[in-house]
TORBA-677078 format. One line per 8 residues: their letters; for each residue x, y, z of C-alpha. Coordinates in steps of 0.2 Angstrom, whole numbers, padded with zeros to 4 digits. Layout:
<vexmars>
A> X:Y:Z; ...
</vexmars>
This chain:
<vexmars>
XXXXXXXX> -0009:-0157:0054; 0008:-0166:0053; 0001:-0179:0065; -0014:-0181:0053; -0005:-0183:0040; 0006:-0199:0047; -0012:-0205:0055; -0017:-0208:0038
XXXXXXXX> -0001:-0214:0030; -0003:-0227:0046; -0021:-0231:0041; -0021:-0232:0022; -0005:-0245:0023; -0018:-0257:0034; -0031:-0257:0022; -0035:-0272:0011
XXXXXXXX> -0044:-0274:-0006; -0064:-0278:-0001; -0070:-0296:-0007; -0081:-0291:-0021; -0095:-0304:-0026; -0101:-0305:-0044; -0119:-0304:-0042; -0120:-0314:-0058
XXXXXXXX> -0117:-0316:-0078; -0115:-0299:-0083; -0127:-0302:-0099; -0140:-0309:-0085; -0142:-0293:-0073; -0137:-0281:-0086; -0151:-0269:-0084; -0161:-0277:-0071
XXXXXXXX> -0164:-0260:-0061; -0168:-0251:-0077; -0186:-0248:-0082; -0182:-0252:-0101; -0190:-0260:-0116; -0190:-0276:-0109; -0198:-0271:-0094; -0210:-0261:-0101
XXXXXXXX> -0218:-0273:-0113; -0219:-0283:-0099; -0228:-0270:-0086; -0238:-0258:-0097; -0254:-0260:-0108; -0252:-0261:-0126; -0259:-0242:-0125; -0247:-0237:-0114
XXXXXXXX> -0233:-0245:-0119; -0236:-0239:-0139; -0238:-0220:-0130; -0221:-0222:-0122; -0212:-0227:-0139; -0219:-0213:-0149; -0215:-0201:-0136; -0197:-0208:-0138
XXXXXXXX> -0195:-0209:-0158; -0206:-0197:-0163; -0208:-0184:-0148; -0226:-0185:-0146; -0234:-0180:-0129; -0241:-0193:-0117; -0259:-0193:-0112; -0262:-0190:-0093
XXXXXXXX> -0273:-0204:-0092; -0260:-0216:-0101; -0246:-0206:-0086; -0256:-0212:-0074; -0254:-0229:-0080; -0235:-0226:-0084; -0232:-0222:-0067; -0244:-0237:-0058
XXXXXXXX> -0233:-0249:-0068; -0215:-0241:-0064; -0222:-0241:-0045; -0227:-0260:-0045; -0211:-0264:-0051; -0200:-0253:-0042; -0211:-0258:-0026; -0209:-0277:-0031
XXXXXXXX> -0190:-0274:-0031; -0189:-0266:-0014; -0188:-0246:-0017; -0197:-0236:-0005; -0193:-0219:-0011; -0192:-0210:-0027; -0186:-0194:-0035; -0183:-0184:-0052
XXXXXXXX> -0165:-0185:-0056; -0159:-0172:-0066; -0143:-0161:-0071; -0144:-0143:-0068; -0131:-0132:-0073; -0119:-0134:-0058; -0110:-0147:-0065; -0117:-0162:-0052
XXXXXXXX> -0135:-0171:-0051; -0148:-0166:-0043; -0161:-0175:-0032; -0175:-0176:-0018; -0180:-0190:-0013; -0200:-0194:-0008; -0207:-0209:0000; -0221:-0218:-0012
XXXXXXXX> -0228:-0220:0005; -0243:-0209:0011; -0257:-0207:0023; -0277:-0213:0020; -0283:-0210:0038; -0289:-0221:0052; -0272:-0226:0054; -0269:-0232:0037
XXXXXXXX> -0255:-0230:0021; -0253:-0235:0005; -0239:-0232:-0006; -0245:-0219:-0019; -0238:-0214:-0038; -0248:-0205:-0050; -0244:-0197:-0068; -0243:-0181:-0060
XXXXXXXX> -0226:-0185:-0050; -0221:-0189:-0066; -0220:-0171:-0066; -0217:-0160:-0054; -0213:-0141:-0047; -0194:-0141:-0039; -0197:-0127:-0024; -0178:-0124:-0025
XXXXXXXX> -0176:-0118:-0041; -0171:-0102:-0038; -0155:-0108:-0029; -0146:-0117:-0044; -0137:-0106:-0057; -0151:-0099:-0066; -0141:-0084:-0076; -0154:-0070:-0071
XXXXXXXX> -0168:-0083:-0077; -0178:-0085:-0060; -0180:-0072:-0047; -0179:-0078:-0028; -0197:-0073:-0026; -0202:-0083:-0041; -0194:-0101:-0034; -0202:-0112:-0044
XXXXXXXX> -0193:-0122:-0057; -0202:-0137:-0067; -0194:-0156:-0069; -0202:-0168:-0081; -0199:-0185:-0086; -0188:-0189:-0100; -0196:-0204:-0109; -0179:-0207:-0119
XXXXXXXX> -0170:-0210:-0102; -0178:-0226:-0092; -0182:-0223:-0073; -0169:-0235:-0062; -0167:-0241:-0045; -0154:-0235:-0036; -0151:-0242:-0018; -0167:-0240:-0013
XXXXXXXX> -0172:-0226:-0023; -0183:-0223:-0042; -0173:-0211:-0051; -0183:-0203:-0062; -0172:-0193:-0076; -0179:-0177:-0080; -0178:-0161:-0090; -0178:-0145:-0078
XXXXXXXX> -0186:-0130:-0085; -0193:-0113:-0077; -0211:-0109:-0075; -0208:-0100:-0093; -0201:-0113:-0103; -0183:-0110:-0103; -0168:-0123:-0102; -0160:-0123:-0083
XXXXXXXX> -0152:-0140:-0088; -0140:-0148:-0098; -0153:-0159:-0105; -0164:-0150:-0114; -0154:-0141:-0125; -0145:-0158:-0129; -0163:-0167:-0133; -0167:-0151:-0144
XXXXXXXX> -0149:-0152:-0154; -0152:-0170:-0156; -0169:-0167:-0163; -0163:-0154:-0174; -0146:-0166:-0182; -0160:-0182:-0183; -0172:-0170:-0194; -0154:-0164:-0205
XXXXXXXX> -0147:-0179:-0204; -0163:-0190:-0212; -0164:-0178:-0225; -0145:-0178:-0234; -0149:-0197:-0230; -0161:-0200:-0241; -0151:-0193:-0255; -0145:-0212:-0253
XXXXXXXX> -0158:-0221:-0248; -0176:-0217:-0247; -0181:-0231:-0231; -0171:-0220:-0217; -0182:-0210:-0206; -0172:-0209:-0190; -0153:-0204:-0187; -0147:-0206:-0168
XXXXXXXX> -0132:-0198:-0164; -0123:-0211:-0157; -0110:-0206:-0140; -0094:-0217:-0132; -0085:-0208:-0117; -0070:-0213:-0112; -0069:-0207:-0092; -0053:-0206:-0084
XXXXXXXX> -0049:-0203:-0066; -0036:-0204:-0050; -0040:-0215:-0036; -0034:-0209:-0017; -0036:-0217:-0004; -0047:-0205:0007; -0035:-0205:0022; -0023:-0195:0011
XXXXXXXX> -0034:-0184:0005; -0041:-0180:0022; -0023:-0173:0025; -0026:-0162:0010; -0037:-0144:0012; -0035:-0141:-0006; -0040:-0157:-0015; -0056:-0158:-0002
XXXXXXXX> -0060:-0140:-0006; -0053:-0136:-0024; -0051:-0155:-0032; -0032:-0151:-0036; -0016:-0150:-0025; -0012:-0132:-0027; 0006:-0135:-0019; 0017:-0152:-0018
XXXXXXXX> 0033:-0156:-0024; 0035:-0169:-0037; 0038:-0183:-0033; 0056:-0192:-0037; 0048:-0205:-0045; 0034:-0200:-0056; 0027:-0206:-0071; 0045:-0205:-0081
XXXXXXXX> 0047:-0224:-0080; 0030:-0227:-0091; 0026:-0241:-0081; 0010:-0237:-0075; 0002:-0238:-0091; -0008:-0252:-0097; 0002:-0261:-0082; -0006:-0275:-0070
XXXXXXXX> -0020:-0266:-0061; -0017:-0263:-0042; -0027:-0274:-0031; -0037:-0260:-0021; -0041:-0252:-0038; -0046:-0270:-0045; -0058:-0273:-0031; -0065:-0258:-0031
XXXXXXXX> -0067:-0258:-0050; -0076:-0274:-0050; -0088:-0267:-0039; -0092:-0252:-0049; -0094:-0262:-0063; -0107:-0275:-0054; -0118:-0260:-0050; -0115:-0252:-0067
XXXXXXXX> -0122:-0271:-0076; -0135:-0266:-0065; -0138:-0248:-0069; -0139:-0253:-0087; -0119:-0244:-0088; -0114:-0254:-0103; -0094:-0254:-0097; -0083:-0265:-0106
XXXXXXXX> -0065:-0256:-0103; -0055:-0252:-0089; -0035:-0251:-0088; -0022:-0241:-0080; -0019:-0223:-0087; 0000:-0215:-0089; 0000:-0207:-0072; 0002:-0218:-0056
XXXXXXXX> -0015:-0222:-0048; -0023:-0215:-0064; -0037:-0226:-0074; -0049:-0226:-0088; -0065:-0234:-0086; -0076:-0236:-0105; -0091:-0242:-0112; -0098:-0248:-0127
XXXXXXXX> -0107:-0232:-0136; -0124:-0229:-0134; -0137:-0214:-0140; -0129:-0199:-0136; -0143:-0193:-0122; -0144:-0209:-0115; -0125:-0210:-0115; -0122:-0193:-0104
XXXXXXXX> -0135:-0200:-0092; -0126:-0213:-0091; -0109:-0204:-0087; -0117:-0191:-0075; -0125:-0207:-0069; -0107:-0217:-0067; -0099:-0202:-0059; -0113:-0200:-0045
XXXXXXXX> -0108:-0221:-0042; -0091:-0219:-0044; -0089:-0206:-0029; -0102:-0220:-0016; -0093:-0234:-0022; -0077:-0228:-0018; -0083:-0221:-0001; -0085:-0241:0003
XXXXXXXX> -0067:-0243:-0003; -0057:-0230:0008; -0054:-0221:-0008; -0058:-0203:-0016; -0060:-0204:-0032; -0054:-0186:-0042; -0060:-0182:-0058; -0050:-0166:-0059
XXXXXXXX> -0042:-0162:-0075; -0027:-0157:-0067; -0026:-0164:-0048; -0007:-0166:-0048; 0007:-0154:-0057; 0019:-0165:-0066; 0010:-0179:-0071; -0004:-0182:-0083
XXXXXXXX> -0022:-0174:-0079; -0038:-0183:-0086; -0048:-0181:-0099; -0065:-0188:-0106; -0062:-0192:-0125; -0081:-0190:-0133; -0082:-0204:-0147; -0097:-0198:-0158
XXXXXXXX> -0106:-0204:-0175; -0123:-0205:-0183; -0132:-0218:-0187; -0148:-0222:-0196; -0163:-0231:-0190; -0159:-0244:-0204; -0142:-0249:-0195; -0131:-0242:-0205
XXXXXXXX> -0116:-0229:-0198; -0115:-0212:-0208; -0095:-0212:-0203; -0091:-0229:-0209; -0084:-0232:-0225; -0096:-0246:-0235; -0092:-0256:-0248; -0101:-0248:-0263
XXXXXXXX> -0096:-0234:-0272; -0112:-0228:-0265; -0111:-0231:-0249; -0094:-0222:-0248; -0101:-0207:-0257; -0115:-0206:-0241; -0099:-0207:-0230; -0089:-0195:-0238
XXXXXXXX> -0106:-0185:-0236; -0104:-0185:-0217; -0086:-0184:-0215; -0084:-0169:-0226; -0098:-0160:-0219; -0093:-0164:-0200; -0076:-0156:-0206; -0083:-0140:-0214
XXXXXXXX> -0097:-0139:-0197; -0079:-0140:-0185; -0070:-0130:-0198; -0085:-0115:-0196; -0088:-0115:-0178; -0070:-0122:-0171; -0071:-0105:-0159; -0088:-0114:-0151
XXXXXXXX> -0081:-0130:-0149; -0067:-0123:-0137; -0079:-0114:-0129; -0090:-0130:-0127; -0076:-0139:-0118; -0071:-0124:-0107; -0069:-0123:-0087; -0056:-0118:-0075
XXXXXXXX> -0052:-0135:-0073; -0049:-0140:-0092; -0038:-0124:-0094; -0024:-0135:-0085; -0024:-0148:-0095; -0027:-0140:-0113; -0009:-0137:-0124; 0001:-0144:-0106
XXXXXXXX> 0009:-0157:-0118; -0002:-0171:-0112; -0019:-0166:-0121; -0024:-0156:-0135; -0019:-0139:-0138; -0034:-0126:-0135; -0034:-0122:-0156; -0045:-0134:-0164
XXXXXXXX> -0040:-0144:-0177; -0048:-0162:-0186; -0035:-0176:-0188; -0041:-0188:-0203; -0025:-0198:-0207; -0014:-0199:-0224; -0025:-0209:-0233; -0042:-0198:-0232
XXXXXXXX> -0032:-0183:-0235; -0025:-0191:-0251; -0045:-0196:-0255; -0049:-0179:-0249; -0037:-0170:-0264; -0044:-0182:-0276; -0059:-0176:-0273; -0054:-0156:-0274
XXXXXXXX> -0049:-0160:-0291; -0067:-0164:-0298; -0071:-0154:-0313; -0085:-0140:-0308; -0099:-0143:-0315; -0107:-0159:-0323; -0097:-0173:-0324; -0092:-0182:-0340
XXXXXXXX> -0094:-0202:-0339; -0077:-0207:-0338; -0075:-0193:-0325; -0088:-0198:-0316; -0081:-0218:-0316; -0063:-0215:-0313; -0070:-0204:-0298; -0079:-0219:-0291
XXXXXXXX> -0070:-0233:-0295; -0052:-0226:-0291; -0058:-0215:-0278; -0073:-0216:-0269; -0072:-0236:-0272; -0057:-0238:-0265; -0061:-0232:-0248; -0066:-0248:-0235
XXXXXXXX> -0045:-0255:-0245; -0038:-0241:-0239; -0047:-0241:-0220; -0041:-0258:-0219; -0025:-0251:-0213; -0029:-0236:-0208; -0018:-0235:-0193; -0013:-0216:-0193
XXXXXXXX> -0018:-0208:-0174; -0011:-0192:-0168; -0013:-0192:-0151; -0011:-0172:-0150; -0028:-0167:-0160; -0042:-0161:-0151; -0053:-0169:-0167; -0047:-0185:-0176
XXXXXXXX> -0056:-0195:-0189; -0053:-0215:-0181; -0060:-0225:-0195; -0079:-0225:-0190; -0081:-0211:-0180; -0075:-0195:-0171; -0064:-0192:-0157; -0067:-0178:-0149
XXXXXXXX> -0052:-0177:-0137; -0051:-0161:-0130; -0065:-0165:-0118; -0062:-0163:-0099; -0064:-0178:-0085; -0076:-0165:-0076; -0087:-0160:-0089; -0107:-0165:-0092
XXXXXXXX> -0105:-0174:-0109; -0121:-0164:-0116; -0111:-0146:-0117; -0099:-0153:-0129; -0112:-0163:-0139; -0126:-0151:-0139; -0114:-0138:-0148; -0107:-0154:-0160
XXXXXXXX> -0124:-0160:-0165; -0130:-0142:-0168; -0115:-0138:-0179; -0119:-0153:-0186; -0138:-0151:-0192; -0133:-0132:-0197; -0120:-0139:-0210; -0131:-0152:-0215
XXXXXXXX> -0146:-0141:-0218; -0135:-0129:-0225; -0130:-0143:-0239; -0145:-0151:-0243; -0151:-0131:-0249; -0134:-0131:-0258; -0137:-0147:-0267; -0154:-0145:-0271
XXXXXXXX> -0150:-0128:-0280; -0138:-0137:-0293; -0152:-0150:-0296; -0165:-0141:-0299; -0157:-0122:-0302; -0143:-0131:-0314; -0150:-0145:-0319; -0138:-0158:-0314
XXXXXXXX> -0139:-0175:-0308; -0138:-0178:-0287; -0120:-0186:-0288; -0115:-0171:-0299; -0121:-0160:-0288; -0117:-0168:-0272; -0100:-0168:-0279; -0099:-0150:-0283
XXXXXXXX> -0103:-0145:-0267; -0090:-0157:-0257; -0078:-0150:-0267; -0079:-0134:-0262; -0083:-0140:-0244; -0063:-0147:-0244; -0056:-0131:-0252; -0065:-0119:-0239
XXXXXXXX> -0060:-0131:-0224; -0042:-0134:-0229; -0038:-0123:-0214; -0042:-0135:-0200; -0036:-0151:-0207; -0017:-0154:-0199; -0009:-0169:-0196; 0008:-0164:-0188
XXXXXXXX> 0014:-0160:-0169; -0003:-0150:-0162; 0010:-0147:-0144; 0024:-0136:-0154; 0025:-0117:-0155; 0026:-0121:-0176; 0008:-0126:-0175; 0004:-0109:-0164
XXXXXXXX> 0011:-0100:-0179; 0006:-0112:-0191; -0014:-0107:-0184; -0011:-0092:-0183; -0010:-0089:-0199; -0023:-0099:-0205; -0032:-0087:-0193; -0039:-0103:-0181
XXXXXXXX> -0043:-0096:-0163; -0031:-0099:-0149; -0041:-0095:-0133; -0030:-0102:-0119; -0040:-0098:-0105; -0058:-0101:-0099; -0064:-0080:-0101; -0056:-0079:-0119
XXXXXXXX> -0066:-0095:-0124; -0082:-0092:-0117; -0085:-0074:-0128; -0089:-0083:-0141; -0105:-0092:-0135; -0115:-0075:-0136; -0108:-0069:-0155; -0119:-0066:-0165
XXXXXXXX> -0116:-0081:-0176; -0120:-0094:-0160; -0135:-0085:-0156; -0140:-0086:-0170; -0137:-0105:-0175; -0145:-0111:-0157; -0159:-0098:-0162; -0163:-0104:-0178
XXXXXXXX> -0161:-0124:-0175; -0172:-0120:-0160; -0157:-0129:-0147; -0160:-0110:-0134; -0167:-0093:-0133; -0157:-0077:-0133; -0161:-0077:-0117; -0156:-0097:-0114
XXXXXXXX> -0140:-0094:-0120; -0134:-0076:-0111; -0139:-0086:-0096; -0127:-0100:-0099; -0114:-0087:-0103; -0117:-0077:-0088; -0116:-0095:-0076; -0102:-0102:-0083
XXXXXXXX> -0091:-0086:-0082; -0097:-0083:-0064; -0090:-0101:-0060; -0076:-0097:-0066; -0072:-0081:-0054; -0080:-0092:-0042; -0067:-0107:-0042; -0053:-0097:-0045
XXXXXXXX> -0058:-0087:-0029; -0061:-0103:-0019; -0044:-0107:-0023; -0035:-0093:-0019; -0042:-0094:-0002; -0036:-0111:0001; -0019:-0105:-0002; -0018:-0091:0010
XXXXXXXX> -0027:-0104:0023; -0010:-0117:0018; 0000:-0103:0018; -0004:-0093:0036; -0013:-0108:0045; -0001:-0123:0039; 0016:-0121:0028; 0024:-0105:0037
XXXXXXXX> 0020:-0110:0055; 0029:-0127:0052; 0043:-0117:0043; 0045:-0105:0058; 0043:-0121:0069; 0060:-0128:0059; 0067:-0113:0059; 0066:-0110:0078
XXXXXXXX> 0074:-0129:0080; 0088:-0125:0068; 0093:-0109:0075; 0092:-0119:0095; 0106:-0131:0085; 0113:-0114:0082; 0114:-0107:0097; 0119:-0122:0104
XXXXXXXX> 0136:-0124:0093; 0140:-0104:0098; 0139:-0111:0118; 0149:-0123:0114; 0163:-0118:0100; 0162:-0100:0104; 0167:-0089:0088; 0172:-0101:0078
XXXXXXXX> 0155:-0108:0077; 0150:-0102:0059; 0161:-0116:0051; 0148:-0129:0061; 0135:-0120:0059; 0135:-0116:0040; 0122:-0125:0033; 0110:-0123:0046
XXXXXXXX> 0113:-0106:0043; 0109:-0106:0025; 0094:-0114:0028; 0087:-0104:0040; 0090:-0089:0028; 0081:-0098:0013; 0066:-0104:0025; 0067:-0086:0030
XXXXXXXX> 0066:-0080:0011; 0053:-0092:0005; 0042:-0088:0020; 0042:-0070:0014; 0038:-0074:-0002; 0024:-0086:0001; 0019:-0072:0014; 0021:-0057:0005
XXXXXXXX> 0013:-0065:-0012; -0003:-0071:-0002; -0004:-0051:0004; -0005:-0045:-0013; -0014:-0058:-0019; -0027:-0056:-0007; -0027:-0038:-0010; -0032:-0041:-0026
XXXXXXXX> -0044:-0052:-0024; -0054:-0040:-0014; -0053:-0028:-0029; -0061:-0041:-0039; -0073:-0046:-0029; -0079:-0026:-0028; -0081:-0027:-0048; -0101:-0028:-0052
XXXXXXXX> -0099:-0034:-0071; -0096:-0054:-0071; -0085:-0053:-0085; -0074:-0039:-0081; -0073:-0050:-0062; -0067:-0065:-0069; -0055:-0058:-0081; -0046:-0050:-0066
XXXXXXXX> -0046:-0068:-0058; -0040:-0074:-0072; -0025:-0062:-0077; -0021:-0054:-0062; -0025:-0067:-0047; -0024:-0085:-0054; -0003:-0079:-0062; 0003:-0078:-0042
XXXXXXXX> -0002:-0097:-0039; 0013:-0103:-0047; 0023:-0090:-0040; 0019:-0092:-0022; 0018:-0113:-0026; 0036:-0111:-0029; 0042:-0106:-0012; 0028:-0117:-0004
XXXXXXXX> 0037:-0134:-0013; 0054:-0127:-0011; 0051:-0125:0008; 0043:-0144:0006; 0061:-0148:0002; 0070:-0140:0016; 0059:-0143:0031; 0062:-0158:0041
XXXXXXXX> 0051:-0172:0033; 0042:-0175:0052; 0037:-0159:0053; 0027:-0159:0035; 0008:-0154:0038; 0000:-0159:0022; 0003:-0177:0011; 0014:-0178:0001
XXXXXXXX> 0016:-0184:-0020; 0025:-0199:-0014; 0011:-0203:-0003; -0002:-0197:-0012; 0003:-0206:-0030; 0013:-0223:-0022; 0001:-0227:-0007; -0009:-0242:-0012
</vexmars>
């Protein structure tokens, strides 16, 4: 293992940055392997084409004759550009795409083909179904899941591949997707959203929810990580010593990009313009070899494809580059993990942004609207939104001083909070006139003056207001995009429902005028979401308190969050907005909390392999040459050998105590993991991974990187923090 390790120190020093051509302007081949509007209008019939936009905007259902057509056309134009194969592309609940690739070509007979693609392969019966996470929802014996074109989401060429994106869905209708449940929540926030809307103006019969992810990553080259069980198997280093030099210099971030990183980054994005990926951003992150790649926001379902979509890339383009790309929150101790800020807003079909400030008294009335009601939906269900952002991974990063805490909390600056009290202060009830113009001129008008220089950020909320939209922060590099926004936009719609019945009741039940009553009811919205609203330090054990007593959740750890997902009250609210089932949700439950159990098991395995297979065979191989050195000062000074012998004595007694450390804490540890694993009940399992097996990682990690700094450095099996983070 030592020796593979110097192999690929040896081999990543000669590699060279890969000459990258630009395959163009960007503006000219963005999109030219997507099957988008432009293509569209130019392939299908009137019919056809007028069936695929009401399929989009309003929902409606495609005719099978008008499918057929659909799929001639996106045949003839993928044929025309080379593809031979085609497949559904779609995300089931494991975390990665999925696809299977089939050849348009077929058989007639006589010796003869053609290539073949009808409306029916538009949809189609996946005989594997039963192999993803299902949560109970398929049998074995009834294998059959269903994938069916999303017409929101345009087919692309990939390679030589039509990739079709799809929803996947049992025989009997239920979600076994991250898809689904997303297009639902979206349906029900657009329905919400249009009515409060058109308490200001009556032409809006669309709101998108609008998505801008911010994905960071580490690059490695692969030699490196070859050298490296645990970040092939797991994604993290589960042992190393920090480096001497880390990232306590800052001089990483926002620093000239490497020219590796450079090359490879222009290649990604040349096949993203491609892709129809609208990237814009890329820099350096804090940690070495850390980077942030962003685009310009899109529609929130189209933007997660876009990010599954990107990841898929990201992982074959950096195969052509000698590098691994890890997504990992956490792949390093020491240093910054990564996460996957989720910038969100709504957005009206007459171009107007629900969380911008306007420049009518009017206007900023419809944008206190929103930003009051997001607030009160974040303040209600802040337990979900945890739970929306939790995995194994995730837990590494959340409240580790680098990333948001695990409480919720919504960061709005200075200057809202001041509009905000303002606003508590309204008199109950009708307003009189001179109320109702100091409100709007000295309040509500004065808004877009005080955005202007709206430069408050706090960089340790997992939910800040940034001056036309939300940041939700606490999001992890790993994670599909829809979980967190399929719980956002259903909050979203419920609070937005909720307030329309509200505000109705005081206009016609009371009798007052809509800004009255609209008033009234934002009013009381900031009083009863006063609790969530913090500005300060979110990384200091005042703000645990602090929570605490405003009786905020604080679930640290994946188990603890996850509870929430099947209360009552989030049953309910999916139920009722139509997002899942009972039995939709449960399953989800049930998957992610065997995930858990399951990555925390992995893990643990890998560290007893490094411990019995690598670390402690090298530590008795250093031990064994120290104690010759020994043995040779005794031949040759007799008794008086100890005062030359002295420190290699010491160390051979510390490898010999770290050895049976690491040695004895792998026993228990895998003693108890066998207990766990005899545990029927899921939740019960993964509770015990995660309070009884997961807290003797760092324990035995301790030894394992205090024997990294006592063993001879040729000797070393696995790559080291120095090589892993420094090695261009």
């Amino acid at each position: 293992m030592s020796s593979l390790r110097f192999h690929a120190i040896k081999e990543s020093l000669n590699r060279s940055p890969l000459k990258v051509i630009e395959k163009g302007r960007r503006s000219a081949i963005y999109g030219s392997n997507v099957f988008n509007d432009s293509t569209m209008r130019q392939s299908l019939t009137k019919d056809a084409y007028k069936s695929v936009k009401d399929a989009m905007e309003k929902g409606s259902k495609i005719d099978r004759s008008i499918a057929d057509q659909i799929a001639s056309a996106m045949k003839d134009w993928a044929l025309s550009k080379g593809v031979t194969h085609y497949t559904h592309w779609f995300q089931p609940l494991t975390g990665a795409t999925a696809e299977k690739h089939d050849a348009f070509f077929e058989t007639i007979g006589n010796g003869m083909a053609v290539e073949n693609f009808g409306g029916n392969q538009l949809v189609q019966q996946e005989p594997d179904a039963s192999s993803f996470p299902n949560g109970g929802i398929r049998n074995t014996f009834e294998a059959r899941g269903y994938t069916a074109w999303d017409p929101t989401s345009p087919a692309f060429i990939y390679e030589t591949t039509l990739c079709i994106p799809t929803v996947f869905v049992s025989y009997t209708g239920e979600a076994l997707d991250y898809k689904t449940p997303l297009l639902r929540a979206l349906q029900a926030v657009d329905h919400a959203a249009v009515a409060v809307a058109k308490y200001f103006d009556k032409n809006v019969k669309k709101v998108n929810a609008s998505l801008g992810w911010e994905q960071e990553y580490f690059l490695v080259d692969s030699a490196l990580v070859a050298a490296r069980p645990d970040l092939i198997l797991t994604g993290r280093t589960l042992i190393g010593h920090s480096s001497a030099k880390g990232q306590q210099l800052d001089d990483h971030y926002f620093g000239t990009i490497p020219n590796r990183a450079m090359s490879f980054m222009r290649d990604l994005e040349n096949e993203c313009m491609l892709l129809g990926i609208p990237v814009k951003t890329r820099h350096n992150e804090v940690a070495p070899n850390q980077f942030e790649l962003a685009p310009i926001f899109d529609e929130a379902n189209l933007a997660v494809d876009h990010n599954s979509l990107l990841m898929d890339v990201m992982d074959k383009i950096a195969d052509r580059h000698k590098f691994k790309v890890l997504f990992h929150e956490k792949p390093f101790a020491g240093v910054n993990g990564s996460g996957k800020h989720n910038n969100w807003s709504l957005s009206t079909n007459t171009g107007v942004n629900l969380l911008s400030p306007g420049k009518t008294p009017m206007s900023n009335l419809q944008f206190l609207t929103f930003f009051v009601n997001t607030i009160k939906a974040v303040n209600d269900y802040e337990d979900l939104l945890r739970a929306s952002i939790a995995s194994a991974s995730n837990d590494h990063r959340l409240g580790a001083n680098e990333a948001p805490p695990a409480i919720m909390s919504v960061f709005i600056g200075e200057q809202l909070t001041k509009v905000l009290n303002e606003l508590e202060g309204v008199t109950k009830g009708k307003l009189s006139p001179k109320e109702k113009t100091d409100l709007k001129l000295n309040v509500v008008g004065k808004i877009p003056e005080i955005l202007l220089d709206n430069t408050d950020r706090n960089r340790t909320s997992p939910f800040a207001f940034t001056g036309n939209k939300f940041e939700f922060r606490a999001v992890g590099s790993t994670a599909n995009c829809a979980n967190p926004m399929t719980v956002l936009n259903s909050i979203m719609a419920k609070q937005l429902i909720d307030f329309k019945t509200e505000v109705d009741k005081l206009i016609v039940g009371k009798d007052m005028k809509k800004d009255d009553a609209i008033f009234n009811v934002l009013r009381e919205y900031i009083k009863t979401s006063k609790r969530i609203l913090f500005e300060g330090n979110g990384y200091g054990s005042a703000w645990e308190k602090e929570a605490k007593k405003r009786k905020l959740s604080n679930n640290k750890t994946t188990p603890e969050a996850l509870k929430v997902r099947v209360s009552e009250k989030c049953v309910q609210l999916f139920e009722v907005l139509g997002v899942m089932n009972a039995t939709e949700i449960h399953a989800r439950y049930e998957i992610e909390i065997e995930e858990y159990a399951l990555r925390i098991q992995i893990e643990g395995r890998v560290l007893g392999d490094i411990a019995r297979n690598h670390v402690i065979p090298t530590a008795v191989k250093y031990q064994n040459i120290l104690i010759e050195n020994v043995q040779g000062l005794k031949n040759i000074y007799g008794k008086d050998f100890k005062s030359f012998a002295k420190e290699q004595l010491k160390l051979v007694e510390d490898i010999s105590k770290h050895i049976e450390l690491i040695n004895s804490g792998v026993t228990i540890m895998t003693n108890e993991r066998k207990k766990a694993n005899r545990i029927e009940n899921s939740i019960k399992r993964a509770n015990v991974y995660c309070n009884k097996i997961k807290p003797y990682f760092e324990q035995i990690r301790y030894s394992f990187d205090k024997l990294e700094l006592l063993i001879d450095d040729e000797l070393w099996p696995l790559t080291k923090y120095r090589e892993l983070l420094f090695t261009k």
